[in-house]
C-alpha positions in Angstrom: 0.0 0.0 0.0 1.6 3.5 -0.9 2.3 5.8 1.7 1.8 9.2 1.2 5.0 11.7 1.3 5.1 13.5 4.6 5.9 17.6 3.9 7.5 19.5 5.9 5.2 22.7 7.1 6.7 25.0 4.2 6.4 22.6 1.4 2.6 21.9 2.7 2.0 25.5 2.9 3.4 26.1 -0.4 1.4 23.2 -2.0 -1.4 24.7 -1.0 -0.6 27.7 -2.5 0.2 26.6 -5.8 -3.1 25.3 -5.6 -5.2 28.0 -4.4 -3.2 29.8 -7.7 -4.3 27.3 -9.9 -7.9 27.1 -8.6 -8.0 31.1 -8.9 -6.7 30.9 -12.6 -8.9 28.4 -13.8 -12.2 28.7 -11.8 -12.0 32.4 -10.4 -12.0 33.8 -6.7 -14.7 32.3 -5.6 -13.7 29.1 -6.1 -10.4 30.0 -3.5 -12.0 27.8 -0.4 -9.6 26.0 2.1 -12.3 23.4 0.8 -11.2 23.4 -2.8 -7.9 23.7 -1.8 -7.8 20.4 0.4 -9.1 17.9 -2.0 -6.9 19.9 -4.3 -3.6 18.8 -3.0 -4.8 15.8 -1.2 -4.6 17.7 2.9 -7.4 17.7 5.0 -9.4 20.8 5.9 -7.7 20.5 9.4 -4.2 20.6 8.0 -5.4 24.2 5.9 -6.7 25.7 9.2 -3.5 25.0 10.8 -1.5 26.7 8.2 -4.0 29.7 6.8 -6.6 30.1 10.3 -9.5 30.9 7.3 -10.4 31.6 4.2 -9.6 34.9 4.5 -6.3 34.2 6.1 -5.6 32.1 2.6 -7.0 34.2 0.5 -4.3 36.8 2.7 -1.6 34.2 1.7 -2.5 33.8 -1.6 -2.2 37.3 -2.3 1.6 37.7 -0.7 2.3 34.7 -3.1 1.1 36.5 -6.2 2.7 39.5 -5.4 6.0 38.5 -4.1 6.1 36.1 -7.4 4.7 38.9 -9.8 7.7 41.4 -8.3 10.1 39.2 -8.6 9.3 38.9 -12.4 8.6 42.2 -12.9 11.9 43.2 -11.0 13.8 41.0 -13.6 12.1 42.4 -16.6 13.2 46.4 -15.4 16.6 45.6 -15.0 16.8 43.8 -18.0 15.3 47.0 -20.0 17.7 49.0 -18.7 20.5 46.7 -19.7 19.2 46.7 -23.4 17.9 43.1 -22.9 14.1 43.9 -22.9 11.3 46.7 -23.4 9.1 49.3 -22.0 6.7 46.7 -23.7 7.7 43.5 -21.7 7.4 45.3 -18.3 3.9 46.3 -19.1 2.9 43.0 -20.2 4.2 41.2 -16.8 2.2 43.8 -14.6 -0.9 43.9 -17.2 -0.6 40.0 -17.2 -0.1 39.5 -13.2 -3.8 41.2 -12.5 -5.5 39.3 -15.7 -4.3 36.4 -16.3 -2.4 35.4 -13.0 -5.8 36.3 -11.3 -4.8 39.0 -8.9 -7.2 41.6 -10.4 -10.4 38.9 -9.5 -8.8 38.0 -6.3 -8.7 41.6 -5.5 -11.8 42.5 -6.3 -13.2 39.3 -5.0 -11.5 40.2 -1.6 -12.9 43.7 -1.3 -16.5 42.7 -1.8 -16.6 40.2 0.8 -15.2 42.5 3.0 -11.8 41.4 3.3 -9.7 44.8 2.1 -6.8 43.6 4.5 -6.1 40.7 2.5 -4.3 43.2 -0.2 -2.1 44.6 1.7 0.4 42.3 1.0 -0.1 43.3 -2.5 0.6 46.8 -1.8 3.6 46.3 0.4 5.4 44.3 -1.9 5.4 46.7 -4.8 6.0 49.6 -2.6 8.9 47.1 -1.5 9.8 46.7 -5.5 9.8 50.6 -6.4 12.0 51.0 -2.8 14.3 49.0 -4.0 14.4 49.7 -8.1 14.6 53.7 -7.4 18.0 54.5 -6.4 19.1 52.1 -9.6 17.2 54.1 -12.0 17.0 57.3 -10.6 19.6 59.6 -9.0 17.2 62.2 -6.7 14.1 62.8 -5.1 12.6 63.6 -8.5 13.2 61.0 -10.2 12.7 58.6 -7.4 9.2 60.6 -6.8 8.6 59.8 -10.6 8.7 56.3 -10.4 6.2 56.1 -7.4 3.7 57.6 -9.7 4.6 55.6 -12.9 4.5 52.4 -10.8 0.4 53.7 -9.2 -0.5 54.8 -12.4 1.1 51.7 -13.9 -0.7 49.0 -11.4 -4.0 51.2 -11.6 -4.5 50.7 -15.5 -3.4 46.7 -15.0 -6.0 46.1 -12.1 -8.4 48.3 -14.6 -8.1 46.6 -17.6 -8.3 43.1 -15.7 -11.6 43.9 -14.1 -13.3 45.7 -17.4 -10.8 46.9 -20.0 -11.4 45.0 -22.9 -15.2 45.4 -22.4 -14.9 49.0 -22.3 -12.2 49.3 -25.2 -14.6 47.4 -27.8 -17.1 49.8 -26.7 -15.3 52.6 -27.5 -14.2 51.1 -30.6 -10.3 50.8 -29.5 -8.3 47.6 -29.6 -8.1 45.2 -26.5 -5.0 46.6 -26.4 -5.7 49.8 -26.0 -4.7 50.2 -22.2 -1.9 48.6 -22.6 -0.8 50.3 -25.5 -1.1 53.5 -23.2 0.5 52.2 -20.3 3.5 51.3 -22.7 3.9 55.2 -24.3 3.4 56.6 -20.5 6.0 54.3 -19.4 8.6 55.7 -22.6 7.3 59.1 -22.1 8.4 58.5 -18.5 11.9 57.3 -18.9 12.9 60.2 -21.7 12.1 62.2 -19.2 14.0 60.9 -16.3 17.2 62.6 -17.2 15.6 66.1 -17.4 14.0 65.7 -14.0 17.2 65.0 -12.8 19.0 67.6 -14.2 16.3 70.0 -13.6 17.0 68.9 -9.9 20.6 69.6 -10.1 20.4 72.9 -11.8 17.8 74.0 -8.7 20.6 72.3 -6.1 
């Protein structure tokens, strides 16, 4: 008779999560249960609670997961625009991409109507976290540092946006699906020509 592999706590909890990501990609939010989530990886509902407390508290965990995997890639994909390895383009996609397709637009919404806001601050934190640590590499003062804080809200705010109604509202307005992205991707150029006159700017005034 087989025996089933013991995990240690972190491997269980990050089974879990894998799963709760792959429920939220294929079924939606809703489906996110510690239910689901047990018969999912083969745990019982007892073993969830002991790692997650709730629903909520998974739906918490889920959402650090996302974001701390999102950032990560998104991190990746900056550094290597600035090396001459990628594009404006491919940093838009990975953030446009993490709230549609990766599910963190439904789970956010998702958590905000039942009432459980909380469970996105981990989203929040980590990409404060990512712009902390991506400004003094791309910009050299408080301007330019102060201009990536706003590319990165207004660059999250179109993503979450276009995941929760963009291409809806595009074909209504007779634009492509694309059409948010496209205009997150000329912000984001517009943004870096400018970087070096906000800096000098800064200098000049200094």
């Amino acid at each position: 008779m087989a025996t089933r592999k013991r995990l240690t706590p972190e491997e269980s909890r990050s089974s879990a999560l894998e799963a709760a990501r792959a429920l939220l990609i294929e079924t939606g939010p809703q489906s996110v249960t510690l239910k689901a989530v047990s018969a999912r990886v083969g745990r019982t509902h007892a073993n969830l609670l002991h790692h997650f407390g709730s629903a909520s508290g998974l739906q918490k965990a889920l959402a650090a997961h996302l974001a701390t995997t999102v950032c990560e890639t998104i991190k990746d994909a900056v550094r290597a625009s600035r090396a001459g390895l990628g594009s404006p383009r491919e940093v838009v996609d990975l953030a446009f991409d993490a709230f549609d397709k990766e599910g963190a637009g439904g789970l956010a919404s998702w958590m905000i109507l039942t009432g459980n806001e909380d469970a996105l601050d981990p989203i929040i934190e980590t990409i404060h976290e990512l712009v902390d640590e991506l400004a003094p590499e791309e910009a050299t003062d408080h301007a330019g540092v102060m201009a990536m804080h706003e590319n990165t809200l207004t660059l999250v705010l179109l993503a979450l946006g276009d995941a929760m109604m963009g291409k809806a509202l595009a074909r209504s307005l007779n634009l492509p699906d694309s059409a948010a992205r496209d205009r997150a991707e000329r912000l984001l150029i517009e943004s870096l020509d400018m970087l070096p006159k906000l800096e000098a700017d800064c200098c000049a005034e200094g």
